[in-house]
C-alpha positions as CSV (number, residue, x, y, z in Angstrom):
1,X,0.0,0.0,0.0
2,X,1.1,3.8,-0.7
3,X,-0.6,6.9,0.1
4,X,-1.4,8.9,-3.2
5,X,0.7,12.2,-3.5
6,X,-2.5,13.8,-3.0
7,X,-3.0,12.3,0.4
8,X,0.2,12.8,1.6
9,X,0.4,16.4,0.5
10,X,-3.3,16.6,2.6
11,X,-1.8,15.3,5.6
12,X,1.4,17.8,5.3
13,X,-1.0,20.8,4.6
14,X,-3.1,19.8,7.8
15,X,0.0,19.5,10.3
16,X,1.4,22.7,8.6
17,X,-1.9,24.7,9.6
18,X,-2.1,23.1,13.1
19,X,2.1,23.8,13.8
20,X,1.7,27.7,12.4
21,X,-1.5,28.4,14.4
22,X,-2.4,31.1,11.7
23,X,-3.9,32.1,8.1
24,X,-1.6,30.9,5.7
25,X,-2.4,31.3,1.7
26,X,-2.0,28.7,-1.0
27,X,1.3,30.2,-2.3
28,X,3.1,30.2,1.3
29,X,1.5,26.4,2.0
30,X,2.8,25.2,-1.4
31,X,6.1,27.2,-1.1
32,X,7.1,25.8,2.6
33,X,6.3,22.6,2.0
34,X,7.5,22.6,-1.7
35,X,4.0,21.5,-3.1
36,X,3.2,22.9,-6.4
37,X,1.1,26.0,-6.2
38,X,-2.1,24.5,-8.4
39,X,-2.0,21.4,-6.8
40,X,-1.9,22.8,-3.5
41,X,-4.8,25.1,-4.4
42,X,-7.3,21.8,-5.3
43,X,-6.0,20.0,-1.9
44,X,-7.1,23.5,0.2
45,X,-10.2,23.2,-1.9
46,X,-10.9,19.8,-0.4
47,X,-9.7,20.2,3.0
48,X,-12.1,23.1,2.8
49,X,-14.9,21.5,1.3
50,X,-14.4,18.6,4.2
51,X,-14.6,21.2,6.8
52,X,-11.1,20.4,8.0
53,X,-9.6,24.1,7.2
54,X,-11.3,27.1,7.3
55,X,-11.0,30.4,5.2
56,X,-11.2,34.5,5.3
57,X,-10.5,36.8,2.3
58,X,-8.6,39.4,2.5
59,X,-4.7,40.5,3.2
60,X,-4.6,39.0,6.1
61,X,-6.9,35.7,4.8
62,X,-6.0,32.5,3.4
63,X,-6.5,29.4,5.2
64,X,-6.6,27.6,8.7
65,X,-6.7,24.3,10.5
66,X,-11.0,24.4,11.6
67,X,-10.3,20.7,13.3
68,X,-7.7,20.3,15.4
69,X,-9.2,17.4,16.9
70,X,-9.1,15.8,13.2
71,X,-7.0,12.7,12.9
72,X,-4.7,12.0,9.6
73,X,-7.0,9.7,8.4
74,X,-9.7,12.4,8.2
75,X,-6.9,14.5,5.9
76,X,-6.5,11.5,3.8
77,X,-10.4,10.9,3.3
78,X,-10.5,14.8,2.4
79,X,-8.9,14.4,-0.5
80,X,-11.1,10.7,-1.3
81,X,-8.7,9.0,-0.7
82,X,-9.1,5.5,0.8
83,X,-6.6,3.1,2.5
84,X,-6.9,-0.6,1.1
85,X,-3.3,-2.3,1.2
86,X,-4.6,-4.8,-1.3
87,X,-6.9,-4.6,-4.8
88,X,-9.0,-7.3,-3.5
89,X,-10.2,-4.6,-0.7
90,X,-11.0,-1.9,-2.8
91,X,-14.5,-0.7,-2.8
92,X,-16.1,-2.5,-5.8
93,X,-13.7,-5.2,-6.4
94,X,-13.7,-8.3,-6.5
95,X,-12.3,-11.4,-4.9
96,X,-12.5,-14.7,-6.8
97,X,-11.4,-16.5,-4.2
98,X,-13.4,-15.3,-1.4
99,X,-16.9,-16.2,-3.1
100,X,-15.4,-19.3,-3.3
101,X,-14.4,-19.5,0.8
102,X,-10.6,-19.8,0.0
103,X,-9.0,-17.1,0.7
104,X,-7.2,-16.8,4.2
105,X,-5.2,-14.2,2.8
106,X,-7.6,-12.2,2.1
107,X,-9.4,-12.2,5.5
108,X,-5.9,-11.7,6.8
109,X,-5.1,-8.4,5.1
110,X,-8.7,-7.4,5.9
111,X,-7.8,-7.4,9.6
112,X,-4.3,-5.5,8.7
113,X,-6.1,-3.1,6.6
114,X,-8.4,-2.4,9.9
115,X,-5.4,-1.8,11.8
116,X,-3.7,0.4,9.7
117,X,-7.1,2.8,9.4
118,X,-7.5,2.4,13.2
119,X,-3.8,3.8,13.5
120,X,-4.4,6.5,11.6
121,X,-7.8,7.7,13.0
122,X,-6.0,7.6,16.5
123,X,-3.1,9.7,15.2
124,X,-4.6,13.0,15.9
125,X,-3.1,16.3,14.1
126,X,-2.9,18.4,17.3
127,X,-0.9,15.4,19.0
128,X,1.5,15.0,16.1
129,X,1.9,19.0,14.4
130,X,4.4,20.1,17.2
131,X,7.1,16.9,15.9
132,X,6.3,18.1,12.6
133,X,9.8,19.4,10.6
134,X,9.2,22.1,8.5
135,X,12.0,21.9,5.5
């Protein structure tokens, strides 16, 4: 399993907003963390359309963390995003084998796939935005 670029950049925009504490626009948030500036833009859109970040126009404006309490799975489901460390997991797909009762593996990764979303539902932005490095 790998996080998209997408989610990863959503999880670095949220711990950015939560470690600066502040309005930041799109150009600073894809300049310090070296995201490029459109791409960053459609991310913010997201986050804002989950209700994860806030806005405000104006000089001062740009965007803000509105969930600190959010966890990094939250930033990753922003962006629709979904964590499934095998294709037989995905939403839609499906397993041959399973139909058939075979498949241990399968109800094997299901449990690891749990884990792993459990994990990062209990990783909490606030908790984790003060360790964050900012390059």
């Amino acid at each position: 399993m790998q996080l998209t670029r997408e989610s990863d950049y959503a999880v670095r925009i949220v711990l950015y907003l939560a470690k600066i504490d502040r309005y930041a626009n799109a150009t600073e948030v894809s300049g310090v963390l070296n995201i490029p500036n459109r791409f960053a833009r459609i991310i913010l859109a997201k986050l804002l359309q989950s209700g994860l970040v806030s806005s405000q126009k104006g000089a001062s404006g740009g965007y803000a963390l509105a969930k600190p309490d959010c966890s990094l799975l939250d930033a990753i489901h922003a962006v629709g995003a979904q964590i499934e460390i095998n294709k037989c997991l995905c939403e839609g797909s499906v397993c041959e084998r399973i139909e058939k009762g075979k498949c241990v593996v399968h109800h094997a990764l299901t449990d690891l796939n749990e884990r792993i979303k459990v994990g990062l539902d209990e990783l909490k932005v606030q908790d984790v935005a003060p360790g964050f490095l900012l390059e």
